[in-house]
Backbone as CSV, one residue per row, in Angstrom:
resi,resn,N_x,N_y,N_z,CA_x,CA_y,CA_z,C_x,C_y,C_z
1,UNK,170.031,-4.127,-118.321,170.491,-5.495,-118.443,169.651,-6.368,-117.507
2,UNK,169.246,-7.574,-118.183,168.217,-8.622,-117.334,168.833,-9.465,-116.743
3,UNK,169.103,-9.513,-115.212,169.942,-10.873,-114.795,169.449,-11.736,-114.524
4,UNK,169.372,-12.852,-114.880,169.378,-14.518,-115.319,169.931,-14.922,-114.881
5,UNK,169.632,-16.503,-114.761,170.605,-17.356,-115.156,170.820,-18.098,-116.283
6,UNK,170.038,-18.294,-117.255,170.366,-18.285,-118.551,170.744,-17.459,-119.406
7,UNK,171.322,-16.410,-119.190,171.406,-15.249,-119.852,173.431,-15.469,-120.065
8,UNK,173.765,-14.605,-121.003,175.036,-14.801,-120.565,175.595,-13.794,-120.039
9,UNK,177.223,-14.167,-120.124,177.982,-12.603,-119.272,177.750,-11.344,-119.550
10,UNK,177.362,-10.559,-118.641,177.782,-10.566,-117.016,176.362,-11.460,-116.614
11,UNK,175.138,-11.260,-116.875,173.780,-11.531,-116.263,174.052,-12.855,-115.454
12,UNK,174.415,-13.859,-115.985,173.914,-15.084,-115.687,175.327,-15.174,-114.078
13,UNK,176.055,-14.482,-113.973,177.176,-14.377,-113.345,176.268,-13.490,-112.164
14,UNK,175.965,-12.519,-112.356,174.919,-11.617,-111.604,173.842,-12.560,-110.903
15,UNK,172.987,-13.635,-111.237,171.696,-14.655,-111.217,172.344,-14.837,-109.252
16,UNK,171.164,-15.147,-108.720,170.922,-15.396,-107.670,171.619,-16.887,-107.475
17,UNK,171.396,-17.924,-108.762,171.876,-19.103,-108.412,173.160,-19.456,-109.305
18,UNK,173.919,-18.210,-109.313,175.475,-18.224,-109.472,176.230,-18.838,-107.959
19,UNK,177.146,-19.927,-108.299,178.101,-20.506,-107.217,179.366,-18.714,-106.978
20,UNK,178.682,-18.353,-105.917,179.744,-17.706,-105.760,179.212,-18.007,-103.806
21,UNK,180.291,-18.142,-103.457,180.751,-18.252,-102.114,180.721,-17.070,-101.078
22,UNK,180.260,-16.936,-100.023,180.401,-15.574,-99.395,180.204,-16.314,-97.775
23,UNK,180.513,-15.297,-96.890,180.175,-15.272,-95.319,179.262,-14.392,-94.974
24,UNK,177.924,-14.337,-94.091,177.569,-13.845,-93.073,177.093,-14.294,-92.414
25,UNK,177.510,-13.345,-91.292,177.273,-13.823,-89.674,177.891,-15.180,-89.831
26,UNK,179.176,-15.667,-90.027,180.113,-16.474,-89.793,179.499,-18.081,-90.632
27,UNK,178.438,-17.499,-91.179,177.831,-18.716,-91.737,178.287,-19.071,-93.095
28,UNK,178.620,-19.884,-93.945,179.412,-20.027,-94.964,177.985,-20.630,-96.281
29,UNK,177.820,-19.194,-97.256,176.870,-19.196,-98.264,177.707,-19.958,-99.427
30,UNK,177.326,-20.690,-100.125,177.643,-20.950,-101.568,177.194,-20.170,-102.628
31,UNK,175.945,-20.035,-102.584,175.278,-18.961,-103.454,174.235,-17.773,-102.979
32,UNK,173.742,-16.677,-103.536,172.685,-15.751,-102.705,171.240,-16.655,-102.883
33,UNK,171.131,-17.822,-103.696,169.701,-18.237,-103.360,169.702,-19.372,-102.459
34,UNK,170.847,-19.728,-101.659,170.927,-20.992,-101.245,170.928,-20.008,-99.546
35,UNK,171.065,-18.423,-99.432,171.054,-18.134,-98.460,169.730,-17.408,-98.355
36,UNK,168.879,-17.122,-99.730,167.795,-16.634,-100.063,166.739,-17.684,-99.576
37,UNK,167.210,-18.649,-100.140,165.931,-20.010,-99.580,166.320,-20.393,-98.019
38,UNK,167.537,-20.345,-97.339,167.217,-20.570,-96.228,167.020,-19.784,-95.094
39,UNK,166.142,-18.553,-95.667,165.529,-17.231,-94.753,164.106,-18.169,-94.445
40,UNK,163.628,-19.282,-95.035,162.485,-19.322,-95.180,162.194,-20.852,-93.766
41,UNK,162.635,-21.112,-93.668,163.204,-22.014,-92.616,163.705,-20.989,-90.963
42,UNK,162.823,-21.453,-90.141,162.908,-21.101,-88.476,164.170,-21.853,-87.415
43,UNK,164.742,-22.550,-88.681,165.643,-23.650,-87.233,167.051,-23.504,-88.334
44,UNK,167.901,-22.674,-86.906,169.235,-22.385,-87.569,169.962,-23.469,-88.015
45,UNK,169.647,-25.166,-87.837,170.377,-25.835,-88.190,170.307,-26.079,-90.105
46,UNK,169.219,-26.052,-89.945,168.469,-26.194,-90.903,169.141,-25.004,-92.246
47,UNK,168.623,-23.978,-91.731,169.181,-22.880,-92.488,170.862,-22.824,-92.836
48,UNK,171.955,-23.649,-92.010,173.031,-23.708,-92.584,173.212,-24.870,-93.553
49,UNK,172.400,-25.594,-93.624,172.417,-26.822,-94.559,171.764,-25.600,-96.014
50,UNK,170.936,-25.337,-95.661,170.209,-24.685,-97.208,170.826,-23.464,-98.062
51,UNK,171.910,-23.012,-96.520,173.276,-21.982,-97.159,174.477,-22.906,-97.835
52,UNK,174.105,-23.750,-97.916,175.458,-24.915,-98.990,174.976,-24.956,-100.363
53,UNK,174.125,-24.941,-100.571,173.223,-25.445,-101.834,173.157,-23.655,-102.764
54,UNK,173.667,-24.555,-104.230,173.735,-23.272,-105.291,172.656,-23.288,-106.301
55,UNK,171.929,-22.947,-107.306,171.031,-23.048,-108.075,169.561,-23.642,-107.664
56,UNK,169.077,-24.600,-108.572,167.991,-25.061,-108.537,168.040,-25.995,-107.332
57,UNK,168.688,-26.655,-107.126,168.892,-27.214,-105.462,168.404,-26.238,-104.256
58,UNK,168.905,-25.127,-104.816,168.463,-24.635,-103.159,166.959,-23.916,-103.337
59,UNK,166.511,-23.646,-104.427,165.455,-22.903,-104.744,164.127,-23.990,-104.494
60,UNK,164.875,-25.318,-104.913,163.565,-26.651,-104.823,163.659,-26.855,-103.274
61,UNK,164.667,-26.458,-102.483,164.773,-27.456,-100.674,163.898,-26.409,-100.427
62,UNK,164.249,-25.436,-101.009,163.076,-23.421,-100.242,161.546,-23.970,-100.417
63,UNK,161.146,-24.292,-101.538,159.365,-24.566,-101.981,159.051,-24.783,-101.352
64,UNK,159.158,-25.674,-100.683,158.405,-26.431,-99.639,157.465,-25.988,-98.480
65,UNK,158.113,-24.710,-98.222,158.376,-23.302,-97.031,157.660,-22.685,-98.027
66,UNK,157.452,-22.480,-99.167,156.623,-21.392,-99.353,155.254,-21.077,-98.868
67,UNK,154.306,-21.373,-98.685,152.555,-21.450,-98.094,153.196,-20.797,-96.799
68,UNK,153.764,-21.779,-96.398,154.532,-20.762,-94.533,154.442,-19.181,-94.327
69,UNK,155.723,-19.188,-94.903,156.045,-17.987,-94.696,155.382,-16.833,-95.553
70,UNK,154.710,-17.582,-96.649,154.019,-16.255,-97.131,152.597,-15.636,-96.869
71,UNK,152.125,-16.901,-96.083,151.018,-16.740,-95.422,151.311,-15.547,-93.759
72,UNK,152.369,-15.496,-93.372,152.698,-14.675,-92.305,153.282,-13.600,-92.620
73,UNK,154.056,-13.653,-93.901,154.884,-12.598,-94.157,156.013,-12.175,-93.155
74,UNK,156.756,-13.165,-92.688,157.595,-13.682,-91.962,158.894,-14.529,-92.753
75,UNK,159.816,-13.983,-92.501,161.103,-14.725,-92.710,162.058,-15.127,-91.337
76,UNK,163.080,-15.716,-91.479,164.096,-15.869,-90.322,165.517,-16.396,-90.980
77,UNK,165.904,-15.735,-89.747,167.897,-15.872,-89.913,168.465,-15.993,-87.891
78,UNK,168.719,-16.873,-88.393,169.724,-17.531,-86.733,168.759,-17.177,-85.560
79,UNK,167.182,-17.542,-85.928,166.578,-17.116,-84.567,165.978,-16.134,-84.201
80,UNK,165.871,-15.045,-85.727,165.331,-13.976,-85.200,164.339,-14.137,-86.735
81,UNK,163.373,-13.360,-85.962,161.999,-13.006,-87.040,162.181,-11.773,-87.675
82,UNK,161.780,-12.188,-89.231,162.201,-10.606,-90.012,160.626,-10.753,-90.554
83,UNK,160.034,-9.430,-90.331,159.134,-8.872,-91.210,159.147,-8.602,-92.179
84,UNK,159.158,-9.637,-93.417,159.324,-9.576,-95.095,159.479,-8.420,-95.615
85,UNK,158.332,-7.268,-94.884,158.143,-6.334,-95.561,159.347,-4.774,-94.616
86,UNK,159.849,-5.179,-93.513,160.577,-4.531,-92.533,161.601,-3.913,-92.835
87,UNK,162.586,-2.742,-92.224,163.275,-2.158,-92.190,164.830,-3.247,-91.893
88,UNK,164.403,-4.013,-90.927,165.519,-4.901,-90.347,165.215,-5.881,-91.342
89,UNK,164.569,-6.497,-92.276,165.357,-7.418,-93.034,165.606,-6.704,-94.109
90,UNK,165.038,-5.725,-94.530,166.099,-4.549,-95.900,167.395,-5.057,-95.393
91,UNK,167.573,-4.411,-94.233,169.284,-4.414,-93.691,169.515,-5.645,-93.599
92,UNK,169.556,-7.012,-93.839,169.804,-8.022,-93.466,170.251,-8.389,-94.785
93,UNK,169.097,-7.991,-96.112,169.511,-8.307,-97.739,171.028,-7.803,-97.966
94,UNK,170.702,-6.075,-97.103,171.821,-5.495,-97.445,173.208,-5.879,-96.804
95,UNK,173.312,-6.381,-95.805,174.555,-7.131,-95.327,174.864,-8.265,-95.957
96,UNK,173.714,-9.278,-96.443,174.113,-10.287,-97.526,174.526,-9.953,-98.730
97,UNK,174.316,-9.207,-99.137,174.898,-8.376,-100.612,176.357,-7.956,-100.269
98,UNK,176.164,-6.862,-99.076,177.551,-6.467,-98.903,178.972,-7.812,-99.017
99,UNK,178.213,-8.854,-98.310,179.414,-9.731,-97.972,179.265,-10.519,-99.592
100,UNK,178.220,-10.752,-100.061,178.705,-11.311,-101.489,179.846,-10.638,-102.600
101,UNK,179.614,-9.035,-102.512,180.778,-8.396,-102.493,181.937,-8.395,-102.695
102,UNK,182.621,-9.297,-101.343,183.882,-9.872,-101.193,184.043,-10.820,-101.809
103,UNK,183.164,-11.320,-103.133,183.592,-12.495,-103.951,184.240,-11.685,-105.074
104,UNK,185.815,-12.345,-105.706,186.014,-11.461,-106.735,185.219,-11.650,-108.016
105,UNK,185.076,-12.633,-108.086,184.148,-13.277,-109.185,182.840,-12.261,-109.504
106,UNK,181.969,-12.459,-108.370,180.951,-11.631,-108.310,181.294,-9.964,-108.630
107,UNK,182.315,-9.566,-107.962,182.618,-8.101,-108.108,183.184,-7.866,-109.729
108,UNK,183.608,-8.127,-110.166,183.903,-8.661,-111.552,182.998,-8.413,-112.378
109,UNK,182.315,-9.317,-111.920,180.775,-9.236,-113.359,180.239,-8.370,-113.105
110,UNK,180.134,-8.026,-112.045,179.093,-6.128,-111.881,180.062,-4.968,-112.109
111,UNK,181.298,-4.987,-112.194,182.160,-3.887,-112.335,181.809,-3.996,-113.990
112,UNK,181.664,-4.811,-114.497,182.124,-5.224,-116.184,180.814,-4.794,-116.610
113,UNK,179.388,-4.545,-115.945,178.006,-4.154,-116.382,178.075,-1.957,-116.682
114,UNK,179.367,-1.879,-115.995,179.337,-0.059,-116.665,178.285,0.223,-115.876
115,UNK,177.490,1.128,-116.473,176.563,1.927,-116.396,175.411,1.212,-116.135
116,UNK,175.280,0.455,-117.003,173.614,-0.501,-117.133,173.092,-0.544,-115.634
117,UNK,171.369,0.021,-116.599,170.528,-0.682,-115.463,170.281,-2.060,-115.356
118,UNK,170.386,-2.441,-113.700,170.499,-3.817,-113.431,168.952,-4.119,-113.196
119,UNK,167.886,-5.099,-114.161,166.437,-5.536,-113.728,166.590,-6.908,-113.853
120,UNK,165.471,-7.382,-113.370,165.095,-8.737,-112.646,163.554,-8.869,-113.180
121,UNK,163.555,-9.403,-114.389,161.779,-9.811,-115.137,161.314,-11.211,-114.564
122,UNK,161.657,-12.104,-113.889,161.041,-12.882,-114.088,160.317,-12.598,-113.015
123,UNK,158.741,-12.818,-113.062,157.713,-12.908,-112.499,156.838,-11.659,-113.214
124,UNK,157.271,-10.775,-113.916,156.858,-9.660,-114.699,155.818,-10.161,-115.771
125,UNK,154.828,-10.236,-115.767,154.266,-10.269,-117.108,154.173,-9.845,-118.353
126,UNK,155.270,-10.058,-119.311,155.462,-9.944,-120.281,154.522,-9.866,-121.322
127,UNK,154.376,-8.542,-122.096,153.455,-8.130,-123.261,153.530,-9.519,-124.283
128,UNK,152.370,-9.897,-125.049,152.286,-11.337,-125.723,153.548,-10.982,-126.960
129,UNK,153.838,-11.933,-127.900,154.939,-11.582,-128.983,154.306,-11.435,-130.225
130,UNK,154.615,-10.421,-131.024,153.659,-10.289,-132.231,154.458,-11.063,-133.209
131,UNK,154.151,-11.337,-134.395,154.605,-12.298,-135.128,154.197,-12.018,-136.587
């Protein structure tokens, strides 16, 4: 199963810029891309403003930060530097996941996916369409 956000249930419920609400580290997420885009940002004030924001809002305030951080391969959360590619921000995804979790909403649509494998195409280059 491909999760989207144009896709429908469960996928688009699954999508990074689904409004589902969560906590970590006492910080209050609206969605996983609004806490996804504000890894990309060094100033914790900053980063709780970009944890409010759900969908394309928070993905357009993130752009901006992109050349930055991908030029260092550097992220951040409340002050500390994560090595994109590191052990300690694995664990950091994985505590943000965990606490998204506690949304029933969210737990819902992934209980309701069964078995399915869960993938993520976009950025995949897709074989051309024959016709």
């Amino acid at each position: 199963m491909d999760i989207a956000s144009k896709k429908g249930y469960p996928s688009s419920t699954l999508s990074n810029f689904a409004p589902h609400p969560f906590i970590i580290d006492d910080i209050e997420c609206n969605s996983m891309e609004g806490f996804l885009q504000s890894l990309k940002f060094d100033k914790p004030h900053i980063q709780k403003e970009v944890c409010k924001l759900v969908g394309l809002k928070a993905k357009y305030r993130g752009k901006s930060r992109n050349k930055a951080w991908k030029s260092v391969q550097k992220l951040w959360w409340l002050g500390k530097e994560y090595d994109r590619h590191g052990k300690e921000y694995q664990e950091l995804l994985d505590k943000a996941f965990t606490s998204l979790l506690k949304n029933d909403k969210f737990r819902k649509a992934l209980k309701s996916t069964g078995d399915s494998q869960l993938t993520h195409k976009i950025g995949v280059i897709m074989s051309q369409k024959r016709y």
